[in-house]
C-alpha positions as CSV (number, residue, x, y, z in Angstrom):
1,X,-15.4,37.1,-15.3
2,X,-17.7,38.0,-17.8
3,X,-15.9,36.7,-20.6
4,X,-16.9,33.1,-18.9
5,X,-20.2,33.9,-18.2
6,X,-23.6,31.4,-19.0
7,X,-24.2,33.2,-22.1
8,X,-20.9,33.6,-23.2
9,X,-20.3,29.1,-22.9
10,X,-24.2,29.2,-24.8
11,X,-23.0,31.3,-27.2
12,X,-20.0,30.4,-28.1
13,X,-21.1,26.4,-28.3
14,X,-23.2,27.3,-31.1
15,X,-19.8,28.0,-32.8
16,X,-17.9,25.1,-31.8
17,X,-15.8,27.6,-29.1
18,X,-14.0,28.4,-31.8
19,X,-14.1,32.2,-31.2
20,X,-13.4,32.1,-27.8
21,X,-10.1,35.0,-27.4
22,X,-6.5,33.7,-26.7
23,X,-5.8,33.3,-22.5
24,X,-2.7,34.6,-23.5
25,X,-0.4,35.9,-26.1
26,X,1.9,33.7,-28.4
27,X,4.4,36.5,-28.8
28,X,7.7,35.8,-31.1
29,X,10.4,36.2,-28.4
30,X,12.5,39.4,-28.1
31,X,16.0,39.6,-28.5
32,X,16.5,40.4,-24.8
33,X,14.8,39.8,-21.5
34,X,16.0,41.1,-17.4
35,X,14.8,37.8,-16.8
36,X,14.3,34.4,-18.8
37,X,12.6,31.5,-17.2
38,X,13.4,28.2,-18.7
39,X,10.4,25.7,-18.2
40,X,6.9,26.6,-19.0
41,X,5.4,24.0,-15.9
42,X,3.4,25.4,-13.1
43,X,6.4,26.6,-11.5
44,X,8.2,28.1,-14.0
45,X,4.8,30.3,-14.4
46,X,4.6,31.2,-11.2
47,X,8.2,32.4,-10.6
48,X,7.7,34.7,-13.8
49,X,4.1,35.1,-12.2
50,X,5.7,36.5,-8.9
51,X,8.8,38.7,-10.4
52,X,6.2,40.8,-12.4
53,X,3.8,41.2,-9.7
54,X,5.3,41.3,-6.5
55,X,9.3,42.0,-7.7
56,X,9.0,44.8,-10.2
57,X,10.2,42.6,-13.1
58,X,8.7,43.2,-16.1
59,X,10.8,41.6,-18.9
60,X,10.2,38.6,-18.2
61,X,9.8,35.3,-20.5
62,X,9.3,32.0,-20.3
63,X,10.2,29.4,-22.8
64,X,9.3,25.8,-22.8
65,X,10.6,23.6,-25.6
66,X,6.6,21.9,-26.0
67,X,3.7,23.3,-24.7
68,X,2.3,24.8,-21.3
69,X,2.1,22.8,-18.5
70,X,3.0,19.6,-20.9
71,X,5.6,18.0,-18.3
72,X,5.3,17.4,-14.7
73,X,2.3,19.9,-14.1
74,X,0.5,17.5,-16.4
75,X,1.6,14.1,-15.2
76,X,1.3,14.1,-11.5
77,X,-1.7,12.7,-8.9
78,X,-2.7,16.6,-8.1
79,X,-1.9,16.3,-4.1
80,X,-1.7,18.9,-2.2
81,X,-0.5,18.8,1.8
82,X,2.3,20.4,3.9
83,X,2.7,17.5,6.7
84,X,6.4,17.2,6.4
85,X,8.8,16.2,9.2
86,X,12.1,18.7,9.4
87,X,11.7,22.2,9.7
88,X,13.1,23.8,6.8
89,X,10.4,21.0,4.7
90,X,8.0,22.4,6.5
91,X,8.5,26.0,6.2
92,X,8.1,26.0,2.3
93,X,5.6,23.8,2.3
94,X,3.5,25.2,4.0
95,X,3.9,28.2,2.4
96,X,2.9,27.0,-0.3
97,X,-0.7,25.7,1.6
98,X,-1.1,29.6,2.5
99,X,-0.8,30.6,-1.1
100,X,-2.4,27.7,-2.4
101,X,-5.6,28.7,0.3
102,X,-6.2,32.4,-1.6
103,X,-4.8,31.5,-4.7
104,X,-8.1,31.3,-6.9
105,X,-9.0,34.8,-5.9
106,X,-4.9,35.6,-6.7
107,X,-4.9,34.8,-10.1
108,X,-9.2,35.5,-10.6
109,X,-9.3,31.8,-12.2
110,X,-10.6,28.8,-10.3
111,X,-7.7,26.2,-9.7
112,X,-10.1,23.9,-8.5
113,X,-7.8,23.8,-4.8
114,X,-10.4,21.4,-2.5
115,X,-9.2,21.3,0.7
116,X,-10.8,17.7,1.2
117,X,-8.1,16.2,4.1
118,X,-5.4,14.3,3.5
119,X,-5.2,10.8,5.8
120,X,-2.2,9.0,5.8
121,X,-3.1,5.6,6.9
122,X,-0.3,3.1,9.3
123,X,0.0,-0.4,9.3
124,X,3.2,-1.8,11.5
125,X,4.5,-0.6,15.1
126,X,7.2,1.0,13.1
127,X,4.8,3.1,10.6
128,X,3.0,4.4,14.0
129,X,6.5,5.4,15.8
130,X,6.9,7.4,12.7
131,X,3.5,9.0,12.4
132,X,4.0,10.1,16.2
133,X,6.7,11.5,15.9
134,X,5.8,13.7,12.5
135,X,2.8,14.3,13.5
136,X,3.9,15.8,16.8
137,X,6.7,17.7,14.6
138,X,4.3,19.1,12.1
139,X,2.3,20.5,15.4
140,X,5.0,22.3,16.9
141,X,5.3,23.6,13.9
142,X,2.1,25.4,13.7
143,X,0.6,23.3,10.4
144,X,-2.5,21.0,11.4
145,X,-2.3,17.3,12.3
146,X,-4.6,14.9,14.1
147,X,-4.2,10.9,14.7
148,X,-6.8,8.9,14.0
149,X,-7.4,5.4,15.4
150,X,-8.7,2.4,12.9
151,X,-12.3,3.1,14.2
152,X,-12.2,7.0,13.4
153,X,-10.4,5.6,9.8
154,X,-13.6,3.6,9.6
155,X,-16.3,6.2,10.3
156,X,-14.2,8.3,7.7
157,X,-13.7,6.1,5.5
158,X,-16.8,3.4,5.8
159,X,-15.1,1.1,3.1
160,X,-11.9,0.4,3.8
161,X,-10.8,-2.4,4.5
162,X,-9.1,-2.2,7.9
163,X,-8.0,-5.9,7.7
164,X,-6.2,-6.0,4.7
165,X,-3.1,-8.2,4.7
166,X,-1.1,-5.5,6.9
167,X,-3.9,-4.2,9.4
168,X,-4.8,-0.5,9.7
169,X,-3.5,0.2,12.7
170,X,-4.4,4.5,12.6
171,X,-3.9,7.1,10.7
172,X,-2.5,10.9,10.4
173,X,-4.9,13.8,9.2
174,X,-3.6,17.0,7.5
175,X,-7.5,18.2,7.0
176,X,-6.1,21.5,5.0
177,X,-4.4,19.0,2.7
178,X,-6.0,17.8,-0.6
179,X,-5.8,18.3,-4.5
180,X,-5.7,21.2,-7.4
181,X,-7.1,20.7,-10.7
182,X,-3.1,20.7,-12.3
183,X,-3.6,22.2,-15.5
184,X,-5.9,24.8,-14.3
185,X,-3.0,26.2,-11.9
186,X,-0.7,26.5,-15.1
187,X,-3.4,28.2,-17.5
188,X,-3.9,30.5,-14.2
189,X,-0.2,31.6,-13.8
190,X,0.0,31.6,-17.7
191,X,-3.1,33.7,-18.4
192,X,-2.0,36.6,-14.8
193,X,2.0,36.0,-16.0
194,X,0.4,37.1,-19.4
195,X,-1.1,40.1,-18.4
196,X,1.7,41.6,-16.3
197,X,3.4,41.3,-19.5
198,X,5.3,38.5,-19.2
199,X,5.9,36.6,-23.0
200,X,4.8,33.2,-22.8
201,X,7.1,30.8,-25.9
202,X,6.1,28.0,-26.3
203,X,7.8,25.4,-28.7
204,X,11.3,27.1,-28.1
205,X,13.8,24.4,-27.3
206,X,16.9,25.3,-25.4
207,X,20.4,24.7,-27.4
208,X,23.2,25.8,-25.0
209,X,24.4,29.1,-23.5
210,X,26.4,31.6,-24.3
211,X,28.2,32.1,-20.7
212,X,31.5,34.6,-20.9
213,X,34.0,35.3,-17.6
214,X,31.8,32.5,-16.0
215,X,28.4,35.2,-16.6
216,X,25.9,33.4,-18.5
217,X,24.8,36.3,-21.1
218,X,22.3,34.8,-23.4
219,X,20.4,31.2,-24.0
220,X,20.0,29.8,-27.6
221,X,16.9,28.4,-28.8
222,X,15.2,26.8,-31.5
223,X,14.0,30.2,-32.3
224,X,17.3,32.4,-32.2
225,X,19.5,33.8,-29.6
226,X,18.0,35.6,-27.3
227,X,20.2,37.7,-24.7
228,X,19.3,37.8,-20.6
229,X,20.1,39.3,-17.4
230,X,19.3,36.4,-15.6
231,X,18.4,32.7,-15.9
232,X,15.8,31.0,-14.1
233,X,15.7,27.2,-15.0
234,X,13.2,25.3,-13.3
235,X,13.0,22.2,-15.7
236,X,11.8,19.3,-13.6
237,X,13.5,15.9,-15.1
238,X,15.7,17.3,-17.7
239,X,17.4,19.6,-15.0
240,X,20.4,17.6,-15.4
241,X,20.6,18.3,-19.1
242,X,20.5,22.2,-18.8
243,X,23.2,22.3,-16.3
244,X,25.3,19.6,-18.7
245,X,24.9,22.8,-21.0
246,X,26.1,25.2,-19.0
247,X,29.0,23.2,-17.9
248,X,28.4,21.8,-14.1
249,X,27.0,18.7,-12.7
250,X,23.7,18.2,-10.5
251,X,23.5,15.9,-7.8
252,X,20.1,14.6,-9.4
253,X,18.8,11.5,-11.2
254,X,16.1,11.0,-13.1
255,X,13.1,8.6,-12.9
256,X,9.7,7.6,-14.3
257,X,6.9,8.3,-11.8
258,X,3.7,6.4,-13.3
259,X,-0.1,6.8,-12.6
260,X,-2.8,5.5,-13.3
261,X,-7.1,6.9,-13.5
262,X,-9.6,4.7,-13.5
263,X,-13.5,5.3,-15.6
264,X,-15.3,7.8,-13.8
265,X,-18.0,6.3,-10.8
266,X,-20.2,8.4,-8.9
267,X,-18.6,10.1,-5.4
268,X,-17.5,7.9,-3.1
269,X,-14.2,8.7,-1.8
270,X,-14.0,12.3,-0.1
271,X,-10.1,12.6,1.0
272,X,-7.3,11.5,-0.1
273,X,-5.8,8.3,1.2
274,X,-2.0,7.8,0.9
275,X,-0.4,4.7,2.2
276,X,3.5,4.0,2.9
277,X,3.3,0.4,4.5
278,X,1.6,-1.3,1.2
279,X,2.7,1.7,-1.0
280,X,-0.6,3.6,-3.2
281,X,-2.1,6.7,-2.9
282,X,-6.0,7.3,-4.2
283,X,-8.1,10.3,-4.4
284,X,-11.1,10.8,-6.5
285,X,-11.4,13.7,-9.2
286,X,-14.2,16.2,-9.9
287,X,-14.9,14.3,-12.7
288,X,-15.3,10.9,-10.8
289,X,-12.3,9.0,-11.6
290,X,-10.0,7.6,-9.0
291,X,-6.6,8.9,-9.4
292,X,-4.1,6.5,-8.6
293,X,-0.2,6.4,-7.8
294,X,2.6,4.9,-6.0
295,X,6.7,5.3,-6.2
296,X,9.0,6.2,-8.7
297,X,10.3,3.1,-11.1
298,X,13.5,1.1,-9.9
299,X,15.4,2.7,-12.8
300,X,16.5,5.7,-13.9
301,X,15.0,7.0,-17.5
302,X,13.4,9.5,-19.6
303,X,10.5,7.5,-20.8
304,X,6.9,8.5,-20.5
305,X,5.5,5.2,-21.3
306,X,3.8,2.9,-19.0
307,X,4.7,-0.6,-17.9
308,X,3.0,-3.4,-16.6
309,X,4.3,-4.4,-13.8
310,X,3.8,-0.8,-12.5
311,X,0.3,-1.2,-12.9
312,X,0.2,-4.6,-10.6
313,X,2.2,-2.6,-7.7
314,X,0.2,0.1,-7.5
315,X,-3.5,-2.3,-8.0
316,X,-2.6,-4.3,-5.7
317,X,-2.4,-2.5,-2.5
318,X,-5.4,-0.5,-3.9
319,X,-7.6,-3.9,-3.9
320,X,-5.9,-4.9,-0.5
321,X,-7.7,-1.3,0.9
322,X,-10.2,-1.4,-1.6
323,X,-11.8,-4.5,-2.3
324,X,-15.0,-2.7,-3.8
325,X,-12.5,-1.2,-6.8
326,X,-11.8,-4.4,-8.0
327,X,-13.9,-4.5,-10.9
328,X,-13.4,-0.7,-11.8
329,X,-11.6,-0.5,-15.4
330,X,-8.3,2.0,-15.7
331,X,-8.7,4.7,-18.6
332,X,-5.2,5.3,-18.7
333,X,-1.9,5.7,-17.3
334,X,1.1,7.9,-17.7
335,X,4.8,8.5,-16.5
336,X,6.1,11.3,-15.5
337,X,10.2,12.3,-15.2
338,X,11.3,13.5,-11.9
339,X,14.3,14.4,-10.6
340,X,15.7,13.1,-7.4
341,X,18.1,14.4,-5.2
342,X,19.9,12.0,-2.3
343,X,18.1,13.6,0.7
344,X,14.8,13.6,-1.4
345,X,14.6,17.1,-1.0
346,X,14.6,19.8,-3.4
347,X,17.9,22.6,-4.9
348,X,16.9,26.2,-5.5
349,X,19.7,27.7,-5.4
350,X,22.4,29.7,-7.4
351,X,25.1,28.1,-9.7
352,X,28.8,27.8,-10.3
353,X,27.6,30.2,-12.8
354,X,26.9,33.8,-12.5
355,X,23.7,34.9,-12.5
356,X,21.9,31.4,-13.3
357,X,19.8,29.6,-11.0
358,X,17.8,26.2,-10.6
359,X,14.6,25.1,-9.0
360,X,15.2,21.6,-9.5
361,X,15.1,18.3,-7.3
362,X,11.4,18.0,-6.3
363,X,11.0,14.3,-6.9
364,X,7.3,12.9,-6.4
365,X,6.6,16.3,-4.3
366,X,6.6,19.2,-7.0
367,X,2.9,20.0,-7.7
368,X,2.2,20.4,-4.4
369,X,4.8,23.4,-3.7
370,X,3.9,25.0,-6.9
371,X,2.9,28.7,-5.5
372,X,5.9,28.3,-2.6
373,X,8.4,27.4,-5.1
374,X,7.6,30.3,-7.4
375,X,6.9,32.7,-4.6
376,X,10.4,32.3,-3.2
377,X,12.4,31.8,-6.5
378,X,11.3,34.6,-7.7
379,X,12.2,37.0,-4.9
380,X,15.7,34.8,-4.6
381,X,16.1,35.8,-8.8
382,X,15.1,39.3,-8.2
383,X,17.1,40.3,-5.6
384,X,20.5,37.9,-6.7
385,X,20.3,35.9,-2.7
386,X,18.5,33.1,-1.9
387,X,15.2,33.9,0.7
388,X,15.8,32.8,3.8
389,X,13.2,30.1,3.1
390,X,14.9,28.6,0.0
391,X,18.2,29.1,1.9
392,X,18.6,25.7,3.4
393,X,17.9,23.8,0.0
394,X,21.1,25.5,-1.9
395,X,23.7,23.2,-4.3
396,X,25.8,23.7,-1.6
397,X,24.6,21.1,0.6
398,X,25.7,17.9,-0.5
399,X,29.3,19.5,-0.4
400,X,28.7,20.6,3.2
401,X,26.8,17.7,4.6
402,X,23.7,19.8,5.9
403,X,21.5,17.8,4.0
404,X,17.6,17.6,4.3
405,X,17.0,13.8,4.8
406,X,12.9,13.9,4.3
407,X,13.4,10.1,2.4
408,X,11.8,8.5,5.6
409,X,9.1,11.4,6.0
410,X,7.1,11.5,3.6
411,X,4.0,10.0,3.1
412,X,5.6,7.9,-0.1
413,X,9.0,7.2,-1.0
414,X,10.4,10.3,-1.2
């Protein structure tokens, strides 16, 4: 866009980018919407993103009770990949890598999506069984996935150390898989939601709902009572808390998931490189630092904050892959709240209430499904029944037993 251009950045640096026009509107919020999403992550954005463009839904807000993208969206490793084992996992996942492939030129603003393959290393017989048989899932499926044996790990990956204390014994490929630059996809759904007409509120904290004859009617807020056909809440960690509100229970708990990014280095790692069998995960970022993660904390919690022995869990196995990181120093690390279901899968679905829904349930695996999860919430809001690819991943399956068990297949603990 022009408003980006080289002279535009030179100019504008001359003034501290102080003058530099608004991505998108701060709007006071109106006293009634068709259509109120509650969470301003990446995909809250995109399911208001999706209604207005593609559903015919105009009046459309989202609130968030702090700032854009200052949850999940913010506190995650940026992975993106669709190599999961049962097939209603991998039909929304990998709709998701579809969108995610075109979804720069989409939204006209460069998510920073680098499709740079995504290996998924084995270390025991039993790790290997399971690769085999997800791997030859996810290809009957349709989605790539290649196995690699330790001397094809190797020539990939010339550092690693293949005989760490559990031996690399191979590897699975998803070479569409990768990372996004995470608060470039919510500024990109903020800024298109934004001019589709969408109003973006930001510091408007949910209170409770008014819900009549079991019809939820309007939400209120921090800043007044605002009225709504519909309500979309797609609140990551505090799920549990909104549906306390509105008077029903969600088979969720909620967890710290913590991270970790080292200083920047020059490029040296060109995939990512997840591991189950020692437990870490490792990418590198644009801007050189590794990224670094591992499972959620042994306890359920809202706090953001770090802990130590979080940081020697996740080193550890890093070093034992590694051993040329060991004298890299660690900028910083964060926590992030997710929300865990018992088959580690995700709940959109409707509610015991009328005409209120939840996107909830997405544990360590949100950011990833950010455009999928949007895409079909929005056309299950807009037209009051659940696409046929959310279907499968409705409330109602914990009562009827139909669960979506992916705790032993993904590439982490759930």
């Amino acid at each position: 866009m022009s408003a980006y251009s080289l002279f535009s950045l030179i100019r504008n640096a001359m003034n501290y980018h102080q003058d530099w026009q608004s991505a998108w509107r701060s709007p006071d919020p109106k006293s009634h919407y068709d259509v109120v999403i509650v969470g301003g992550g990446g995909h809250g954005l995109a399911t208001a993103y999706y209604l207005a463009k593609e559903c015919g839904v105009s009046n459309v807000a989202v609130i968030e009770k702090g700032w854009l993208g200052g949850g999940n969206t913010g506190r995650n490793t940026t992975i993106v990949r669709s190599n999961y084992l049962l097939d209603e996992s991998a039909g929304i996942y990998e709709h998701a890598m579809q969108l995610w492939e075109s979804l720069s030129q989409e939204l006209n603003y460069n998510v920073m999506f680098s499709q740079r393959g995504l290996l998924h290393l084995a270390h025991s017989v039993h790790d290997m069984q399971e690769i085999g048989r997800r791997g030859n899932a996810i290809y009957l499926n349709g989605i790539d996935s290649e196995f690699l044996t330790p001397a094809q790990v190797k020539e990939m990956v010339p550092f690693i150390n293949l005989n760490c204390r559990y031996p690399v014994m191979g590897g699975l490929l998803q070479r569409r898989g990768g990372t996004a630059r995470h608060d470039a996809v919510a500024w990109g759904y903020a800024r298109a939601a934004d001019e589709l007409g969408v109003d973006i509120i930001q510091n408007c904290e949910v209170q409770g709902f008014d819900i009549e004859n079991n019809t939820v009617k309007a939400l209120r807020t921090s800043r007044g009572r605002i009225t709504a056909g519909k309500v979309g809440c797609v609140v990551a960690g505090n799920s549990s808390v909104l549906a306390d509100m509105a008077g029903f229970r969600l088979p969720l708990e909620s967890y710290p998931l913590q991270a970790l990014v080292s200083e920047p280095v020059k490029p040296v790692l060109d995939c990512v490189i997840m591991s189950n069998g020692i437990h870490v995960y490792v990418s590198q970022s644009d801007k050189g630092e590794l990224v670094v993660g591992a499972g959620s904390d042994p306890y359920t919690s809202y706090s953001q904050r770090g802990s130590f022995d979080q940081i020697e869990h996740v080193v550890g196995p890093l070093l034992e892959l590694f051993p040329i990181f060991s004298r890299l120093r660690m900028l910083r690390q964060w926590g992030g709240i997710v929300d865990v279901t018992v088959d580690r899968s995700p709940i959109l679905s409707k509610t015991p209430v009328n005409n209120m829904y939840f996107n909830c349930g997405w544990g360590t695996g949100g950011f990833k499904c950010t455009p999928g999860s949007g895409h079909l919430f929005a056309h299950s809001i807009a037209s009051g029944e659940m696409h046929p690819k959310a279907a499968p991943f409705s409330i109602d399956r914990f009562n009827t037993g139909a669960l979506i068990d992916e705790g032993a297949a993904a590439a982490v603990a759930h």
